[in-house]
N, C-alpha and C positions, 0 to 999 in steps of 0.2 A: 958371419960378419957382425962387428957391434959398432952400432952409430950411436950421434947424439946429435939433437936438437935442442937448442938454445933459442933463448929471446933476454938482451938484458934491459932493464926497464930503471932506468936513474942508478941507482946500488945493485940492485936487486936482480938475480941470474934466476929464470925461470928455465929448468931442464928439461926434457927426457932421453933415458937409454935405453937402444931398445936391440935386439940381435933377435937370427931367423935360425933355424939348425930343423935341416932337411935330409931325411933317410927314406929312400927308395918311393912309398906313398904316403909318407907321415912328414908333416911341418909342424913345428912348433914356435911361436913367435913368444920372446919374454921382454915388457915394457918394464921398467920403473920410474914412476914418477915420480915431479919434483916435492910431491909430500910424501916420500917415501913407499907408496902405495904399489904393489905387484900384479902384472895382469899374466895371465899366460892364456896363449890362444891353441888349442892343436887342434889339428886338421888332419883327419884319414879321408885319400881318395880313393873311391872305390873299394870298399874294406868287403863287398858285396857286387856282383856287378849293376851297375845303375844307382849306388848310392854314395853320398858322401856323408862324412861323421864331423863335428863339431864338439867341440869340448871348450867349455870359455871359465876360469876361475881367475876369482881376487880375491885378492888377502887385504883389505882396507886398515886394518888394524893388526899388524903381529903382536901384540900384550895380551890381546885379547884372543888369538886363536881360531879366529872367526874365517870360514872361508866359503866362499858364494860359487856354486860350480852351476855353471848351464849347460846343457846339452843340446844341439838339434840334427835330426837326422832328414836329412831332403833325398829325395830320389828324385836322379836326372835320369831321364827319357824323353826321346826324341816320336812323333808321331811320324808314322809312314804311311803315306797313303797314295 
């Protein structure tokens, strides 16, 4: 699904667009902002059991090539006692 979010302020249309695209345990969410700016989010659940993968990049600048990738990997576990 691809949505958008608006706000208009006097003239002026502040956006984003953003969609979700989901296969089996992989999500991948892709914003574009109103300065043109790219975010993509992906998410593996369970790629291991008890952990989840994160993957976070932006592109702030396409002229420039420049791209910021994060990564975090959390492990969910439950204590049993």
């Amino acid at each position: 699904a691809i949505t958008s979010t608006g706000m208009k302020k006097g003239v002026l249309l502040i956006a984003d667009v953003n969609t979700q695209l989901k296969k089996k345990n992989i999500s991948t969410d892709v914003i574009v902002d109103t300065n043109s700016r790219l975010f993509a989010i992906v998410s593996i659940d369970e790629p291991a059991p008890g952990l989840k993968e994160f993957f976070y990049f932006v592109v702030p600048d396409q002229r420039s090539g420049k791209v910021t990738i994060i990564t975090s990997l959390k492990v969910l576990y439950e204590w049993v006692f």
